[in-house]
C-alpha positions as CSV (number, residue, x, y, z in Angstrom):
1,X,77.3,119.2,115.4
2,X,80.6,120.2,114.3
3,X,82.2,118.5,111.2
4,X,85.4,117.1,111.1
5,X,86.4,118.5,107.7
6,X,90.1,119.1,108.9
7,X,92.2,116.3,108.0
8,X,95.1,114.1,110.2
9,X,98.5,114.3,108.7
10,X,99.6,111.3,106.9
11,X,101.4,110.2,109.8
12,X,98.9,109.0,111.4
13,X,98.8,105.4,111.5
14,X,96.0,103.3,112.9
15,X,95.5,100.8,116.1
16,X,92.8,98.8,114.7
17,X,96.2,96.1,114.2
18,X,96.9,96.1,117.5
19,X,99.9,96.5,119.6
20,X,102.6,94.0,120.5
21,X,102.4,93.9,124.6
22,X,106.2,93.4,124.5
23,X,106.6,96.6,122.5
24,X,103.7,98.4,124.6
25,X,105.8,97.4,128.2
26,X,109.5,97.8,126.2
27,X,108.2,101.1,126.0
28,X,106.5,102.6,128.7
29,X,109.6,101.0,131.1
30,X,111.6,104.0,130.4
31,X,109.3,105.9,132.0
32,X,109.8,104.1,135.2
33,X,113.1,104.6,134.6
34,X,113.7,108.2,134.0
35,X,111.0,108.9,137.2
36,X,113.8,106.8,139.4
37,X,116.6,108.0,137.9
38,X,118.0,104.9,136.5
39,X,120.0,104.5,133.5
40,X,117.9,104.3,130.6
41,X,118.0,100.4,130.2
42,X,117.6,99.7,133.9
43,X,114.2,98.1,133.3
44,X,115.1,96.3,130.0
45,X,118.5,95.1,131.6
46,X,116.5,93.3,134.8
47,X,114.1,91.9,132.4
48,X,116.8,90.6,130.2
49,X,118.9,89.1,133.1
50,X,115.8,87.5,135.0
51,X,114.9,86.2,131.7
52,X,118.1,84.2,131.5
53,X,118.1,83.2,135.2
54,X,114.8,81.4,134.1
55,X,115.7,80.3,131.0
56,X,119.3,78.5,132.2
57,X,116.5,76.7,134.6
58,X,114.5,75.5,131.7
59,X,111.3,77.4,132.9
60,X,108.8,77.5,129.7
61,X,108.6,79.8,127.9
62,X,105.4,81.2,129.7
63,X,107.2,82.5,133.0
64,X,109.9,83.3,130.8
65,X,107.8,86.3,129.8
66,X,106.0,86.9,133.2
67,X,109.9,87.4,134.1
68,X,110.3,89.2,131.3
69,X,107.8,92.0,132.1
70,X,108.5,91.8,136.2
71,X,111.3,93.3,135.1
72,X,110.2,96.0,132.8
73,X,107.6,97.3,135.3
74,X,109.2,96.7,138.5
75,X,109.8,100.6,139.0
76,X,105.9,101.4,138.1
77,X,104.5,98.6,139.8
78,X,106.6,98.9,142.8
79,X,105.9,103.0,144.0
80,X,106.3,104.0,147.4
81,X,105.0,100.1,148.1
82,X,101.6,100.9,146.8
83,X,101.0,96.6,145.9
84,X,97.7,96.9,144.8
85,X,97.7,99.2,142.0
86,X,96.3,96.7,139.0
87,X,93.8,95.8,141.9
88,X,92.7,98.8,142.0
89,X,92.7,99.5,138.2
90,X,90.0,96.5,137.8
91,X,88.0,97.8,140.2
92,X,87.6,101.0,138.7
93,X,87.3,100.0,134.4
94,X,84.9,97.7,133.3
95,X,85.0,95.4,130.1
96,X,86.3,92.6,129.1
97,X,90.0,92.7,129.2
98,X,92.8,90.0,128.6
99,X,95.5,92.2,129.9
100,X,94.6,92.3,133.6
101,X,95.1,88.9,134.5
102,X,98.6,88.9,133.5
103,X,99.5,92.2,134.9
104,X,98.0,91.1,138.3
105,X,100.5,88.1,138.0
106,X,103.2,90.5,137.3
107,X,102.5,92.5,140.6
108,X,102.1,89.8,142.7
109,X,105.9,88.4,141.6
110,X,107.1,92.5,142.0
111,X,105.6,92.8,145.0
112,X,106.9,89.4,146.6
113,X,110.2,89.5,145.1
114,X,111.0,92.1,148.1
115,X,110.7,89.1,150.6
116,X,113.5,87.6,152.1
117,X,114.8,83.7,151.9
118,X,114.7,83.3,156.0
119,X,111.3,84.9,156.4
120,X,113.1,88.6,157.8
121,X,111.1,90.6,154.6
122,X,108.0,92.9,154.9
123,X,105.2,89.8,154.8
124,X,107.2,87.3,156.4
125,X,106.9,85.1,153.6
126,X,110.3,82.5,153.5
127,X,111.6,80.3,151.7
128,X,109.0,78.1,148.7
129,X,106.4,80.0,150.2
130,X,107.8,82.7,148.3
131,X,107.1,82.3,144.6
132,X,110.1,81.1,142.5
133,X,109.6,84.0,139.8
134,X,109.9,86.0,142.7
135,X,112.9,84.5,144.1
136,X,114.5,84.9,140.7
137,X,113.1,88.6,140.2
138,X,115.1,89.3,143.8
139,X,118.7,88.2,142.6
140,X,118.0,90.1,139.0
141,X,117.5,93.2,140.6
142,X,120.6,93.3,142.4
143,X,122.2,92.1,139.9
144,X,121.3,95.4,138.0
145,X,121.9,97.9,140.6
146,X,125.2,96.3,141.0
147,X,125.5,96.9,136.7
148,X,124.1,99.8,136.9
149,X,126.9,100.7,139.2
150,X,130.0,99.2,137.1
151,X,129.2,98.5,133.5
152,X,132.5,96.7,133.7
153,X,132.7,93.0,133.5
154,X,136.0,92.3,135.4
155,X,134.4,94.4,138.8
156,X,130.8,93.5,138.2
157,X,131.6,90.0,138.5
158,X,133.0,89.4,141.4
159,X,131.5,91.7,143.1
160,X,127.6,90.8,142.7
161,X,129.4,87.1,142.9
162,X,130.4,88.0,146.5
163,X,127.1,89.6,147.6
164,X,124.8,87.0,146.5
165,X,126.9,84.7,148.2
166,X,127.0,86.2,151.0
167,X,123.4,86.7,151.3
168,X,122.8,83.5,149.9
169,X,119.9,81.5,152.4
170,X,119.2,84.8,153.9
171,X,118.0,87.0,151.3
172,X,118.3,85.0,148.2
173,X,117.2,81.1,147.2
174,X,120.6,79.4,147.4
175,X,119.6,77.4,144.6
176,X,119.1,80.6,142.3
177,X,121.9,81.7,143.4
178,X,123.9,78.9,142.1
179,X,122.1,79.8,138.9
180,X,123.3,83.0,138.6
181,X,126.9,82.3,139.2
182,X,127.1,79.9,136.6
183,X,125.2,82.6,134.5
184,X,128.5,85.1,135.3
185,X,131.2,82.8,134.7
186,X,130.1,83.3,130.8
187,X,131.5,86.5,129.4
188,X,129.0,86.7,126.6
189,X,125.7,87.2,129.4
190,X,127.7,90.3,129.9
191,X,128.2,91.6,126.7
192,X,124.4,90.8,125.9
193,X,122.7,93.0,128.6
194,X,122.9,95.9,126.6
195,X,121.9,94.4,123.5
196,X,118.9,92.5,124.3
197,X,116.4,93.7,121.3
198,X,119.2,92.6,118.5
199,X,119.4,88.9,119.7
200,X,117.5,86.3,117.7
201,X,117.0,84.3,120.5
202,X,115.4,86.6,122.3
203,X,113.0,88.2,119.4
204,X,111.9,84.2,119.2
205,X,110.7,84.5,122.5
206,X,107.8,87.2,121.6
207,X,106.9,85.2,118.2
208,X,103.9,84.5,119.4
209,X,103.5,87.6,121.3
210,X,99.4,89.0,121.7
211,X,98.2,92.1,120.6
212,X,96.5,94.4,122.8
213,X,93.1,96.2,121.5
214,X,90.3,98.1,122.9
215,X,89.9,97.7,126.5
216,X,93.4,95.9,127.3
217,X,95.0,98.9,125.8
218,X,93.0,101.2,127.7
219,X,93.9,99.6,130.8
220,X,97.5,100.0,130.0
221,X,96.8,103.7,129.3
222,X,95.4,104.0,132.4
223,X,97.5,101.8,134.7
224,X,100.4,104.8,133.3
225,X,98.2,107.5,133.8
226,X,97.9,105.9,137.9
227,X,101.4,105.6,137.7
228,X,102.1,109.2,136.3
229,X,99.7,111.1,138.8
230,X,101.0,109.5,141.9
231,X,103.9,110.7,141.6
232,X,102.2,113.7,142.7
233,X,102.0,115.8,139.5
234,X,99.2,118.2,139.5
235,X,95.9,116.4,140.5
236,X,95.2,113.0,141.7
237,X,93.3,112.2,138.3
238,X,94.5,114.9,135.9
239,X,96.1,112.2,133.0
240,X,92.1,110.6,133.5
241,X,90.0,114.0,133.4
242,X,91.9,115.4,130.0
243,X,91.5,111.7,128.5
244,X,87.4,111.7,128.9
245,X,87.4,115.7,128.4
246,X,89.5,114.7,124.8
247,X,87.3,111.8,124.1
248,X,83.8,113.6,124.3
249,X,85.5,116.5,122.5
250,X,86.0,114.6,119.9
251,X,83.0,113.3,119.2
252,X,81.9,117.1,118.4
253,X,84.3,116.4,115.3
254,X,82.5,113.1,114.3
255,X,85.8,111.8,114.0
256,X,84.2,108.3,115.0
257,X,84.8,105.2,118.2
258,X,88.7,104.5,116.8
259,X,89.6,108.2,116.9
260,X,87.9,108.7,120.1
261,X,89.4,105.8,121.6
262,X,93.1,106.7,120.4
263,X,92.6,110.2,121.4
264,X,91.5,109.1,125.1
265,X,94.9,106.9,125.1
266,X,96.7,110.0,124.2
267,X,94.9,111.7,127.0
268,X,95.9,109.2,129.7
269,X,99.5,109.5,128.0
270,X,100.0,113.5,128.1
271,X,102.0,113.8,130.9
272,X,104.5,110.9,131.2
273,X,107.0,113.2,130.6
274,X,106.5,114.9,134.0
275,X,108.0,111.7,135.2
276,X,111.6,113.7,134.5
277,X,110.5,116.5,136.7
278,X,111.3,117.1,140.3
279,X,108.5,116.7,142.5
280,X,109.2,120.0,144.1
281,X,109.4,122.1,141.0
282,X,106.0,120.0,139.9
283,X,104.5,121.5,143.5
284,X,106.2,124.9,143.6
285,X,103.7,127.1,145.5
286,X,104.7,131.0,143.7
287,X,106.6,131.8,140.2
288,X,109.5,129.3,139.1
289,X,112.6,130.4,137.9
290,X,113.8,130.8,134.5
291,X,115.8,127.7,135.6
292,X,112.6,125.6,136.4
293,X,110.5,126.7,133.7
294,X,113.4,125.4,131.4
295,X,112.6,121.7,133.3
296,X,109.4,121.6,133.2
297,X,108.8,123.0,129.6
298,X,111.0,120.0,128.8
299,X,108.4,117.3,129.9
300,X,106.7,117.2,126.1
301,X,109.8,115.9,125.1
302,X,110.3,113.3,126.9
303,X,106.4,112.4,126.2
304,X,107.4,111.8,123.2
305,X,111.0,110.2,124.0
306,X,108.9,107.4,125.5
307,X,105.7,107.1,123.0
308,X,108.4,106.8,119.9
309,X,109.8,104.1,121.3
310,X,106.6,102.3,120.8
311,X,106.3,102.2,116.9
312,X,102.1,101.2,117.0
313,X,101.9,104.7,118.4
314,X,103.5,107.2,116.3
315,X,100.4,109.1,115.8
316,X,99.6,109.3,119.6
317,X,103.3,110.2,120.3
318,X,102.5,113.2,118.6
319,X,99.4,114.4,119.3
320,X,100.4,113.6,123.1
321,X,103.7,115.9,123.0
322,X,101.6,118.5,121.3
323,X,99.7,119.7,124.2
324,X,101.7,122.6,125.1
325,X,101.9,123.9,121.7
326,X,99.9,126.8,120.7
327,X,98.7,127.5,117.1
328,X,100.4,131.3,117.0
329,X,103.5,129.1,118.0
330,X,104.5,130.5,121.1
331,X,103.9,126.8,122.9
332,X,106.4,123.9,123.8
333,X,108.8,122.0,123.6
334,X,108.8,122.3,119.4
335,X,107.3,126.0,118.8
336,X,104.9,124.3,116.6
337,X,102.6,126.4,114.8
338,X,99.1,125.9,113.6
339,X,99.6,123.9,110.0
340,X,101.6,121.6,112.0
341,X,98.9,121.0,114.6
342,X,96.5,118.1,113.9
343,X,92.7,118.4,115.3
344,X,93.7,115.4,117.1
345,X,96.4,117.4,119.1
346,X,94.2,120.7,119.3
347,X,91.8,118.5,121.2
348,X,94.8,117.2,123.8
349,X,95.5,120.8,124.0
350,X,91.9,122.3,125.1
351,X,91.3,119.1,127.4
352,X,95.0,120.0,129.3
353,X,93.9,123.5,129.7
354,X,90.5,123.1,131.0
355,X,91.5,120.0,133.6
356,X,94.3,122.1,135.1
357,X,91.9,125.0,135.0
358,X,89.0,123.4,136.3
359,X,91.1,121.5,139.6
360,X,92.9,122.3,143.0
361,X,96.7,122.4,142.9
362,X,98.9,122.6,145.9
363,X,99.6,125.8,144.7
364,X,96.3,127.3,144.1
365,X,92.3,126.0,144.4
366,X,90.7,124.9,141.5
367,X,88.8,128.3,139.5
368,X,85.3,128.8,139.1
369,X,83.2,128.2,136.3
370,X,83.3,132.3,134.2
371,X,87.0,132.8,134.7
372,X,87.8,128.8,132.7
373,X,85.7,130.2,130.3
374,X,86.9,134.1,130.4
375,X,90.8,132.2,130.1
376,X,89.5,129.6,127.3
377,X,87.8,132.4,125.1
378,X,91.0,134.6,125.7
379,X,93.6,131.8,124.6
380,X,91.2,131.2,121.6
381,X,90.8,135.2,120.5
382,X,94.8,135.3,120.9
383,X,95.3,132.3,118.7
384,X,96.4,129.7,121.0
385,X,93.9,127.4,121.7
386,X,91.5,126.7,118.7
387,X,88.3,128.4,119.0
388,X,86.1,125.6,117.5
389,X,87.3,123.2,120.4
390,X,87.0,125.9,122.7
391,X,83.0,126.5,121.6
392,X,82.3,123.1,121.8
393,X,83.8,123.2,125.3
394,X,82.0,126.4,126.5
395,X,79.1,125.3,125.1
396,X,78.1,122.6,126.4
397,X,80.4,123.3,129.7
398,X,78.2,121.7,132.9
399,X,78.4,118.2,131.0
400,X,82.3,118.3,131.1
401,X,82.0,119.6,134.6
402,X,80.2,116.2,135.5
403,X,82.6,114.4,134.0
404,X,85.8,115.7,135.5
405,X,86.7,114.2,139.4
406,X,87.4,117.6,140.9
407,X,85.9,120.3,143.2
408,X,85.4,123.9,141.6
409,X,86.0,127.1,144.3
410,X,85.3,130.7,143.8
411,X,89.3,131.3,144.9
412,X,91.2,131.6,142.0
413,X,95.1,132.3,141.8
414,X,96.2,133.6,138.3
415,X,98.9,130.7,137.4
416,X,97.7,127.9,135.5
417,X,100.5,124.9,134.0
């Protein structure tokens, strides 16, 4: 057994507190909207104007919040139409989990709010047999593309005033509708879409907010980490096999369950940044330019762009952006060196390594069993990867074959990312 004698910086701050879910979901929504291309607050300004739809209709405060976080996760939980993503999330992780349940509402108002008043949508659905949170989530999200568009109150106005009236009883719920206009006529709504997190009326609505522990903030990690690898960046399960890789990794350190379980988040976390990169740059079959490898050596960055703004996970933040540094300093995006690199991160590192190694691309197969370890020993002798990790890897390497979902050829292309 290998000690954990190396200390975590003092930055490291602990989970065993909890997270705020509004903070978790505040968040992780700027992931879904840098992978669309949206303006930065896209997500937070749909939550924030469906949020006053239902509150100038005196909903409580309950669907005020399942509003709330429609909006923040309508671009993750709405992907290429793929409905059944938390479905599919509780059929794979077990535990007791108080996280599901709400998300599962939260998709099924997503997911409906692309039905249309006289029945003409994708299910067929009109009318009240479309839930109302879904009706309202319908007239907030073109209510944001149409911001998104002007940012200027005097053409915003009436132009989302004449489109939802026009499409009033066909697309939208005439009474919501009604809502909304009344909600434009006051110039203050306006101003406040870009300030949401500073008004007091607003922070009173997460007072009472739950934190997330254990499972529930696995399952967040891992509803991301679905979310990050169908976008079709690397491998089907890539964020998944570095987390459990990390996590039995660690235990080599005796670092103990907390640690593990953070560094597993981090795991699922890794690659959010890849959300920023073209897909086709991502799936580049051959060299990329100096042009692309300036994108896609980016993607730590933006890791940690999103993580920081999530202030329970500074310590993940950074051990997640670390995991294309290398300890002679010659990694990215920060050119960290090795007095700057925590175990924690040296762990994320390895795990990233030996997943991409160890799985197909559509630019190569997946490499056999000697030349992961010939390229793992080789990184470690030339000061790159650390060579403890990379022992306890080698080591004992057929039980993290078993736990990785991938196939291992014999044909084995020399790029690795």
């Amino acid at each position: 057994m290998i000690k954990g004698k190396r200390k975590s910086p003092q930055w490291r701050r602990s989970l065993t507190e909890g997270i705020m879910l509004n903070h978790l979901m505040e968040g992780l929504s700027l992931a879904g909207d840098l992978a669309e291309g949206k303006p930065t607050e896209h997500a937070k300004n749909m939550a924030f104007i469906a949020s006053s739809i239902g509150t100038a209709m005196d909903l409580p405060k309950t669907e005020i919040r399942l509003l709330y976080y429609a909006g923040l996760l309508h671009n993750i939980l709405c992907d290429d139409c793929d409905h059944h993503r938390i479905r599919k999330i509780q059929e794979e992780e077990e535990g007791e989990d108080v996280v599901l349940p709400l998300l599962m509402e939260v998709e099924e108002i997503v997911m409906l709010a692309h039905e249309n008043w006289d029945g003409s949508g994708p299910l067929g659905r009109q009318g009240t047999e479309i839930p109302l949170l879904a009706r309202i989530l319908a007239v907030a999200m073109i209510m944001t593309e149409a911001w998104d568009t002007s940012r200027d109150y005097l053409t915003w106005r009436p132009n989302i005033e004449r489109y939802i009236e026009k499409y009033k009883g066909i697309i939208f719920d005439p009474t919501i509708v009604k809502t909304a206009k009344n909600l434009l006529k006051d110039y203050r709504f306006t101003l406040d879409i870009s300030r949401v997190v500073e008004l007091d009326r607003w922070k009173a609505l997460f007072e009472t907010e739950q934190r997330i522990y254990g499972d529930s903030l696995r399952i967040v990690g891992v509803l991301f980490a679905h979310f990050i690898d169908q976008k079709g960046i690397g491998t089907a399960n890539h964020s998944r096999d570095v987390a459990v890789v990390a996590k039995k990794l660690a235990r080599n350190f005796e670092l103990g369950p907390e640690k593990e379980e953070e560094i597993y988040i981090a795991g699922l976390l890794h690659d959010l940044g890849k959300v920023v990169v073209p897909k086709e740059i991502l799936e580049k079959e051959g060299p990329l330019t100096k042009e692309e490898r300036i994108i896609i050596e980016r993607h730590p960055y933006y890791t940690a762009l999103i993580l920081d703004r999530i202030p329970e996970l500074s310590s993940i933040s950074r051990w997640a952006a670390s995991h294309h540094e290398r300890l002679d300093g010659s990694g990215y995006f920060m050119g960290a060196t090795a007095k700057e690199l925590s175990l924690e991160a040296r762990i994320i590192a390895v795990s990233d390594v030996y997943a991409a190694l160890a799985s197909k691309r559509s630019y190569r197969n997946a490499m056999d069993r000697s030349m992961i370890i010939n390229i793992l020993q080789s990184e470690a002798m030339q000061n790159k990867l650390d060579k403890e990790i990379v022992e306890a890897l080698v080591v004992n390497f057929d039980k993290y074959k078993r736990l990785l979902a991938i196939t291992y050829s014999a044909e084995s292309p020399s790029l690795y990312m």
